[in-house]
N, C-alpha and C positions, 0 to 999 in steps of 0.2 A: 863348542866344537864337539863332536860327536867322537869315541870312541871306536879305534878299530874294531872288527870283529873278534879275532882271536884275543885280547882282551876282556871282552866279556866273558862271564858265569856263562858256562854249557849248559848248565840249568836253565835260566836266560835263554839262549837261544834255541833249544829244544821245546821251549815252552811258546814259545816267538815262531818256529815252524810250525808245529800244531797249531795254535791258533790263528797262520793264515791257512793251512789247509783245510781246518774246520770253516773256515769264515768264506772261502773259496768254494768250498762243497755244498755247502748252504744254498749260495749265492746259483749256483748250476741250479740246484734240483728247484730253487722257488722259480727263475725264469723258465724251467721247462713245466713245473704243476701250471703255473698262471698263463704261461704262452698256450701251452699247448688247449688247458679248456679254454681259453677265451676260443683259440683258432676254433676249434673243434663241438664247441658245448655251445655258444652264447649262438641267441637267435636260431634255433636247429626247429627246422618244419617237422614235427612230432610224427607226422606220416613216414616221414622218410628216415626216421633216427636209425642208422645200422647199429648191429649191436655185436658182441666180441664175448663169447664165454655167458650168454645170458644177461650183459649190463650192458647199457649202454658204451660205444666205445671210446668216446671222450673220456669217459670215468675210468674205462680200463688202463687207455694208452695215460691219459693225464694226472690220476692220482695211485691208481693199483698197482701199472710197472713203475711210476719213479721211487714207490715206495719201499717196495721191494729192492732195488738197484739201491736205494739208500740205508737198507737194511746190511747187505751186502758192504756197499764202502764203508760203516762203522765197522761190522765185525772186522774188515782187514787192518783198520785206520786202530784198532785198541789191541790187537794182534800184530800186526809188522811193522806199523808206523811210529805209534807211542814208543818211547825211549823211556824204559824204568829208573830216574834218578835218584841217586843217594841224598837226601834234604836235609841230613846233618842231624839224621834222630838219635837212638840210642846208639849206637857206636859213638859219632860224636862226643856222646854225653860222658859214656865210659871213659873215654881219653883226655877228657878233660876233668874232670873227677880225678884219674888217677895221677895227671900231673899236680893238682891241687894238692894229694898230701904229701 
């Protein structure tokens, strides 16, 4: 039997949100790189290839904006999202030391 929530290490569960939201975010940006060139790039009549910024625009819309948009949600996700946890390094260490002597 599993353990309520509020029971568990915060540590634990900060670590347990981030890794579904990393595993979450992942999961978006590969179905839109692989949807979007397959829609867009697989089988394209070389005559007719439109092009977006000098590239083709499969490659803009399917690998250059998700890339950037995913540049984007790390820098927010290591800036607002991450939760800086105390892991019981030297502070811990002092305190236990000093009840020791």
């Amino acid at each position: 039997m599993s353990e309520p929530d509020n029971k568990l290490d915060p540590v634990y569960l900060n670590a347990r949100r981030e890794s579904i939201f990393a595993l979450l975010t992942w999961v978006v940006f590969a179905v839109w790189v692989v949807g979007l060139c397959l829609a867009m790039g697989y089988d394209v009549d070389p005559t007719n290839l439109k092009t977006t910024m000098g590239m083709p625009s499969w490659i803009f819309w399917g690998v250059g904006l998700p890339w950037l948009m995913a540049n984007v949600v790390t820098i927010w996700f290591a800036l607002k999202f991450m939760v800086d946890d105390p892991l019981g390094g030297e502070e811990e260490n002092e305190k236990t030391e000093a009840t020791n002597e």
